[in-house]
Structure formats: C-alpha cells, structure tokens
C-alpha positions in Angstrom: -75.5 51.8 5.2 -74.6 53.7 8.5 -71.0 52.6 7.6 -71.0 53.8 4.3 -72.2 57.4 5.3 -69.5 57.8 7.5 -66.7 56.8 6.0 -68.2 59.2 3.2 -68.3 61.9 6.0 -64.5 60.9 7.0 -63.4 61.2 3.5 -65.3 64.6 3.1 -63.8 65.7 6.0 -60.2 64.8 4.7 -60.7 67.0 2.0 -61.8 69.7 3.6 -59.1 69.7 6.0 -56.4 69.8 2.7 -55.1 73.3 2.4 -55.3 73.1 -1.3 -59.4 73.0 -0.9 -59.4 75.6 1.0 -60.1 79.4 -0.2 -57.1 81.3 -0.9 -57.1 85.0 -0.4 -58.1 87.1 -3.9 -54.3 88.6 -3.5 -52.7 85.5 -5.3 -54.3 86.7 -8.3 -55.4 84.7 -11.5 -52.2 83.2 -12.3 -51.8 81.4 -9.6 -53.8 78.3 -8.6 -54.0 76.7 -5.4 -53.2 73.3 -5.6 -55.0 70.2 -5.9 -55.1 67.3 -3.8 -53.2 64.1 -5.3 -57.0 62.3 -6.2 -58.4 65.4 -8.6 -54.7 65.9 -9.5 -54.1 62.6 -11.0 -57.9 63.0 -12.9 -56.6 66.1 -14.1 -53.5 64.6 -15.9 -56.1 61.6 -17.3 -58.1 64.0 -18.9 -55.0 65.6 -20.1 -53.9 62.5 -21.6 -56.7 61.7 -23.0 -57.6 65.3 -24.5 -54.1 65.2 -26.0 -54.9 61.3 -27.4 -57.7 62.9 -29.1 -56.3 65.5 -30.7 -53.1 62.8 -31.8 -56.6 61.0 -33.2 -58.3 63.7 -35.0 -55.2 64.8 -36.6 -54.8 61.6 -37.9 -58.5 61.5 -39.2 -58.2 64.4 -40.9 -54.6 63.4 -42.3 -56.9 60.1 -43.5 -59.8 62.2 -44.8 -56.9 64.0 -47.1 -55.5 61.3 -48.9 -58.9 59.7 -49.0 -59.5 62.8 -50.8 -56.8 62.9 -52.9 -56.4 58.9 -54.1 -60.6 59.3 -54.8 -59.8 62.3 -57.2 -57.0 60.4 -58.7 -59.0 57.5 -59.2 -61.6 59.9 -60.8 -58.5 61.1 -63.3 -57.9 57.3 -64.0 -61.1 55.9 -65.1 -61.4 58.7 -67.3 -58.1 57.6 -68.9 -58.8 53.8 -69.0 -62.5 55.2 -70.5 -60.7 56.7 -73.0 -58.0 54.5 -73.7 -60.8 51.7 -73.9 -62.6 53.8 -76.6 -59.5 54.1 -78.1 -59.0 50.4 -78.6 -62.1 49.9 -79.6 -62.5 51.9 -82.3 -59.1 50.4 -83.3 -60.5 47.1 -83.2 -63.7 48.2 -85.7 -61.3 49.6 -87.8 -58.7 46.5 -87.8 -61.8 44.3 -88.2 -63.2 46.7 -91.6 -59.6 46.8 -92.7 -59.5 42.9 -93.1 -62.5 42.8 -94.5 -61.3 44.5 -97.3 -58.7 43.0 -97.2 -60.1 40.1 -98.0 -62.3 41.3 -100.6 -59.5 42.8 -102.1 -57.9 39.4 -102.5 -61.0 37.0 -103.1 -61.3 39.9 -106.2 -57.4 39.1 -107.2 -57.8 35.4 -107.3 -61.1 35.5 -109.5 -59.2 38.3 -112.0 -56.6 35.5 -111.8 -58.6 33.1 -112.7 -60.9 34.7 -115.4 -57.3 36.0 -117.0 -56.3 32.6 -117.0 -59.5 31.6 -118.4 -59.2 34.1 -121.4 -55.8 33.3 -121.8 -56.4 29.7 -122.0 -59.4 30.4 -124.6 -57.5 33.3 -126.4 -54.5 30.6 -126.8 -57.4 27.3 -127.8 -58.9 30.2 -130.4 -55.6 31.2 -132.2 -53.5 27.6 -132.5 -56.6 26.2 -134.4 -55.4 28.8 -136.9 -51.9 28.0 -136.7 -52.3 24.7 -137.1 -54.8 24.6 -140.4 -52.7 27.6 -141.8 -49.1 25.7 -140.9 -50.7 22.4 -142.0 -51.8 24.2 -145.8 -48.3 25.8 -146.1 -46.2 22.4 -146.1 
C-alpha cells in the first residue's frame, strides 16, 4: 500500500510540476487557455468525440422519429382508403348478388310464360281442329 501512495504522490508531483497546471497571470485574459497536459488533453478530445457521436445519433433519431411520423400518418390515409374501397366492394357484391337474383326470377318467370303459352297454344290448336275436322268432314 506504501508503494501505491507514492507513486500516487510522484505522479501528483509530475503534474504539479507541468507548467500548463500551473496559475497563469489574470493578464492572458479569457480567450486564452493555458494548456493541458497530454493525459486530460487526450480525455478532452474523447469526450469531444463522443459528444459529437451523440449529436451524429440524436440527429439521426430524430431524422427516424420523422419518417416514423410520416409513413404512420400515411398508413392512417391508407386504411381509410382500403376501408372504403372494401365498403365499396361490398356493397357491389350485395347488389351483384340482388341483381342475379332477379335475374333469375326474371327468367324462371319467362320459361313458365313459355310454357303456359305453349300450353294454351297447344289447347287453343286441340279446341279448334275438332271443328275443322267435323265441319271439313260434313262439307265433302
């Protein structure tokens, strides 16, 4: 432990003995800043680095939160469309289906006045050549 301490106190004692560390006179002014020895220097251009990797980061994020944004109100505008649409074909569908329906009605009506005309026909023609015949048969 008693080496420990001192090379702490040597390495305390390096620093201290840096010119950079030491106090400047209040003549240099704000601007200038003395500088700092290589160890807090190169901590410096980490933080830096990394300040400037998270802003690269955020800027991103919020570039992601955007579109997020935007392709979730677009999706909104779409499934309002297809709800529509889907409506749409629906009520296309009912109306194709009631259409055929009659339709068919129509038809299966057709083919029974088809056959009751025939039907009447038939009689109409069994009810007259009866007559035709007795009244052609008398006239010979």
């Amino acid at each position: 432990m008693t080496q420990q301490g001192a090379a702490l106190q040597n390495y305390n004692n390096e620093l201290v003995k840096r010119p950079a560390l030491r106090r400047r006179a209040p003549a240099l002014g704000p601007q200038r800043r003395p500088s700092r020895p290589p160890g807090i220097e190169e901590l410096c251009q980490k933080r830096e680095e990394l300040c400037r990797q998270i802003q690269e980061e955020e800027d991103e994020k919020q570039r992601l939160q955007n579109e997020v944004r935007q392709l979730t109100e677009k999706l909104a505008r779409v499934n309002e469309n297809l709800a529509r649409k889907i409506a749409s074909r629906n009520e296309f569908d009912r109306t194709i289906a009631e259409t055929e329906a009659a339709y068919l009605k129509i038809l299966e009506s057709s083919q029974t006045l088809l056959s009751v005309l025939k039907r009447e026909a038939g009689n109409l023609t069994k009810a007259t050549a009866p007559d035709q015949k007795s009244s052609g048969g008398r006239d010979s």
